[in-house]
C-alpha positions as CSV (number, residue, x, y, z in Angstrom):
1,X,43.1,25.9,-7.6
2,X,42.1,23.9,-4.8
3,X,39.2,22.1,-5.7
4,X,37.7,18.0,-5.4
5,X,37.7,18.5,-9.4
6,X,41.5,19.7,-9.7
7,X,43.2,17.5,-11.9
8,X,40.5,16.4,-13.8
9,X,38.6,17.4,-17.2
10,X,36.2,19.2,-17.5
11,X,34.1,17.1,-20.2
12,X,33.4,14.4,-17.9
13,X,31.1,16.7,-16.0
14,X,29.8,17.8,-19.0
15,X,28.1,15.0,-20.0
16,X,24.2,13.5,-19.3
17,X,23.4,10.1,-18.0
18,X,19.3,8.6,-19.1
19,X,17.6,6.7,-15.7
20,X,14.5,5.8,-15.0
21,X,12.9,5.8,-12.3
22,X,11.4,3.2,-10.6
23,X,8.5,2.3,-8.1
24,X,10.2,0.6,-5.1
25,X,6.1,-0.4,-3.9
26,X,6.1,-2.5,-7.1
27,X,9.9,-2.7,-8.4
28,X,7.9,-1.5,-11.8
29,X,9.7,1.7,-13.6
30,X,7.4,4.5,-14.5
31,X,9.8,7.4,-15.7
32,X,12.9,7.8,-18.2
33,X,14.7,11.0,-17.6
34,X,18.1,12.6,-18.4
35,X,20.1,13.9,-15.8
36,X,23.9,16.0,-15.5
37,X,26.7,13.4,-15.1
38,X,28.4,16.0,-12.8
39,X,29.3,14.0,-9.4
40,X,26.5,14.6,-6.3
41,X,24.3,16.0,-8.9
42,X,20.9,14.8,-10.3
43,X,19.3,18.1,-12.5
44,X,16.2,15.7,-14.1
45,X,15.9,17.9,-17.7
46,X,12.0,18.1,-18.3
47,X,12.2,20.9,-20.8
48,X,8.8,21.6,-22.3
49,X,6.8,19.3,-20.5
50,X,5.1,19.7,-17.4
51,X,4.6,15.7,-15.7
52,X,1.7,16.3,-13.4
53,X,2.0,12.1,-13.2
54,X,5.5,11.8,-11.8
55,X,4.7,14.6,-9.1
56,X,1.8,12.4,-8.3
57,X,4.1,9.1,-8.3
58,X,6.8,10.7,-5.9
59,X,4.4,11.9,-3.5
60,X,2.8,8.6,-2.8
61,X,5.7,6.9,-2.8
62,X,7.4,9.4,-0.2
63,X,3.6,8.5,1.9
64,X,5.1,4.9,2.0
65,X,8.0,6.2,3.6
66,X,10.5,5.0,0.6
67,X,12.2,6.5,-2.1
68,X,12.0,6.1,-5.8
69,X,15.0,3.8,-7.3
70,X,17.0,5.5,-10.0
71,X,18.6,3.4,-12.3
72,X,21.4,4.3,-14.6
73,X,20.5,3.5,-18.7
74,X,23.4,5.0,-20.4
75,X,26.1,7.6,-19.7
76,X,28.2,9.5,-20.8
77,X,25.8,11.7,-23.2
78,X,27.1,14.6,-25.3
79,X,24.4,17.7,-23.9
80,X,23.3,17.6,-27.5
81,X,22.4,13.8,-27.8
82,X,20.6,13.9,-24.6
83,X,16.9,14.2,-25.4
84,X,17.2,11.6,-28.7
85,X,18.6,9.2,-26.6
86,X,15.9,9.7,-23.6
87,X,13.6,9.6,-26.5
88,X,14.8,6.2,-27.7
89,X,14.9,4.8,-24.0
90,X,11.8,5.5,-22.9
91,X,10.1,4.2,-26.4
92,X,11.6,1.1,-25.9
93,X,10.7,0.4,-22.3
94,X,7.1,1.1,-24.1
95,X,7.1,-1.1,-27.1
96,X,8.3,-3.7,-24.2
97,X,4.7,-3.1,-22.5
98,X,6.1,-1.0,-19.6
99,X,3.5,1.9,-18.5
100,X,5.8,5.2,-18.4
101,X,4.5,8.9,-17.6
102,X,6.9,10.1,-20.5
103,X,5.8,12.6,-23.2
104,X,6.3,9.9,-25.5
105,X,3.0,7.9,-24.2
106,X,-0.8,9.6,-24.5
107,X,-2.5,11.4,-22.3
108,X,-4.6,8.3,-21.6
109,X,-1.4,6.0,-21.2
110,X,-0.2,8.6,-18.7
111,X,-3.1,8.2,-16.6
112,X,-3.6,4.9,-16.8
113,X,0.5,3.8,-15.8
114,X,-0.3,7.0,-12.5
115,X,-3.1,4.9,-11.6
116,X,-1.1,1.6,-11.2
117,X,1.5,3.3,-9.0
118,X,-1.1,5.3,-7.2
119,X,-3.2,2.0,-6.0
120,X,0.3,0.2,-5.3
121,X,1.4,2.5,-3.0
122,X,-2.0,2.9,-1.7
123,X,-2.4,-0.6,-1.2
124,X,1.3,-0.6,0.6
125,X,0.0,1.8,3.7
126,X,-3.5,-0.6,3.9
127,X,-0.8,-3.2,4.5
128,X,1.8,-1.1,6.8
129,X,-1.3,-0.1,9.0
130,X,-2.5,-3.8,8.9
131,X,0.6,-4.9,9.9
132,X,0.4,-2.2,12.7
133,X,-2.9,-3.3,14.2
134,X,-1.5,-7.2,14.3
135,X,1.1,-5.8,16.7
136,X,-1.0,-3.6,17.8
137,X,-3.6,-6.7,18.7
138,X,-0.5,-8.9,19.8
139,X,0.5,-6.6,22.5
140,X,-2.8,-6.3,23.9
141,X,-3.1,-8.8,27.1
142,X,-5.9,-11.7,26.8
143,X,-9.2,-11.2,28.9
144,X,-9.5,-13.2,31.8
145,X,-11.3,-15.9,30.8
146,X,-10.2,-16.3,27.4
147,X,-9.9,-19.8,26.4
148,X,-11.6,-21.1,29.2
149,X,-14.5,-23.4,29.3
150,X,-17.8,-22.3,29.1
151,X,-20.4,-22.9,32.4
152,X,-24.1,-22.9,32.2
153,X,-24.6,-19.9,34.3
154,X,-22.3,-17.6,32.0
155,X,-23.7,-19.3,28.9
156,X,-27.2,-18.5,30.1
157,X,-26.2,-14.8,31.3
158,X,-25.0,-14.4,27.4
159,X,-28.1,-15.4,26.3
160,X,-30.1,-14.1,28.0
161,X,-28.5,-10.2,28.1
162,X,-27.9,-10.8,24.1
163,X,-31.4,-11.3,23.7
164,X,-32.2,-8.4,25.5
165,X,-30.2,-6.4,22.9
166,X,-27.0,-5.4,24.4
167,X,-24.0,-5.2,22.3
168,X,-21.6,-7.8,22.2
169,X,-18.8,-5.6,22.9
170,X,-20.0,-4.9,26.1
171,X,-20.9,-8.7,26.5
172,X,-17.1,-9.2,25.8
173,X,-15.9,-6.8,28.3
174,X,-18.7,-8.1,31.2
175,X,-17.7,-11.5,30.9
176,X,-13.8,-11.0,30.0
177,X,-14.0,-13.1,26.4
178,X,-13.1,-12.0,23.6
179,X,-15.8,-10.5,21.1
180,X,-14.8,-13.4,18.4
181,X,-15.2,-15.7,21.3
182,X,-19.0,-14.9,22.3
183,X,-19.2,-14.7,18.5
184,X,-18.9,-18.7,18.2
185,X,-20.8,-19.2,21.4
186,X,-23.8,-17.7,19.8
187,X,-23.3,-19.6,16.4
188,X,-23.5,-22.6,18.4
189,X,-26.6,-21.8,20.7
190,X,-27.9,-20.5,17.4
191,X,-28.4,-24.0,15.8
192,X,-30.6,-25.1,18.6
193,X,-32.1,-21.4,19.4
194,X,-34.5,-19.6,16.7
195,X,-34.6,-16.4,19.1
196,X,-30.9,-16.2,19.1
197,X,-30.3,-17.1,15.4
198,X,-32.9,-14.5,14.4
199,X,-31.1,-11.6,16.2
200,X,-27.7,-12.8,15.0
201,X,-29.7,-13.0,11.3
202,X,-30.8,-9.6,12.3
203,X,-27.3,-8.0,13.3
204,X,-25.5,-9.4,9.8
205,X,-24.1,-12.0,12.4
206,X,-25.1,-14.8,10.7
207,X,-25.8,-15.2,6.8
208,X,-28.9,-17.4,4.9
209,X,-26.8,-20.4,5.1
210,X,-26.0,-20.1,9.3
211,X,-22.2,-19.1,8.9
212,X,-21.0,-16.1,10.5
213,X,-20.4,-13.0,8.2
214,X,-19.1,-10.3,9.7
215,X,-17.2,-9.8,13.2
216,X,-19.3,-8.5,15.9
């Protein structure tokens, strides 16, 4: 028989290996399973219990773009010691204080341990799209006049169109600064300038104690 397995017994594919599963968002595990110690295989034995939680897990994690971790616990399981010694795994991990989706855990633990793996992930692709807009931002060129000096005639034009109630964004774009930039402008003329410190008041530009509160 020609076969990768020639030569070898069959008992040592016979036997189960307890992992756990862990959260590569927050290196936290959140599942102990059993799986078949049979080389390029990974059969996760759920008998009788249906984890609506792990699906949840795996599918945000796989939104991150990443993979869940599986660590080895023990191997080397006779088939018929498999599920008391998942059993004892995963009640440890709990005494410890680790949240698991196991059967071992309540309904209410369950749910609780999702949650915590659902808002790390979920606060993983806030930060991967943040990180996206920085570069995003970065590769955008600088208006003309960013960074340069301001004159009286553009500072007046600024005033002057702002109090007529055009947006700042198209400010921004008229006068090639950036939005942040006419921003400040205004919080300066506002100190000296009721009109324009009531319409900054007025667009959430400006809170009670005169600092700026919001981008434009």
């Amino acid at each position: 028989m020609n076969s990768e397995f020639e030569g070898k017994s069959s008992h040592a594919y016979d036997t189960m290996s307890v992992f756990a599963l862990v959260n590569p968002v927050n290196a936290r595990p959140f599942y102990i399973g059993v799986a078949s110690s049979l080389q390029g295989i990974s059969v996760e034995s759920d008998v009788a219990f249906d984890c609506e939680e792990r699906g949840e897990i795996l599918r945000a994690i796989a939104e991150t773009g990443q993979q869940p971790l599986k660590i080895y616990l023990q191997e080397n399981i006779a088939p018929a010691n498999a599920t008391s010694a998942e059993a004892y795994w995963a009640e440890t991990f709990l005494r410890g204080g680790t949240g698991l989706i196991n059967r071992q855990a309540s309904a209410q633990a369950r749910q609780r341990t999702a949650d915590i793996h659902l808002a790390a992930c979920q606060r993983s692709l806030k930060a991967q799209a943040s990180r996206q807009d920085g570069v995003e931002q970065a590769d955008k060129p600088h208006p003309l006049r960013h960074g340069k000096s301001w004159d009286d005639a553009e500072t007046s034009k600024l005033v002057s169109r702002f109090l007529a109630g055009e947006r700042i964004a198209d400010l921004a774009h008229e006068l090639q600064r950036t939005r942040g930039s006419l921003v400040s402008r205004l919080r300066l003329i506002s100190e000296s300038n009721a009109a324009v410190a009531q319409r900054m008041t007025a667009e959430g530009l400006l809170g009670f104690d005169g600092q700026v509160t919001k981008p434009a």
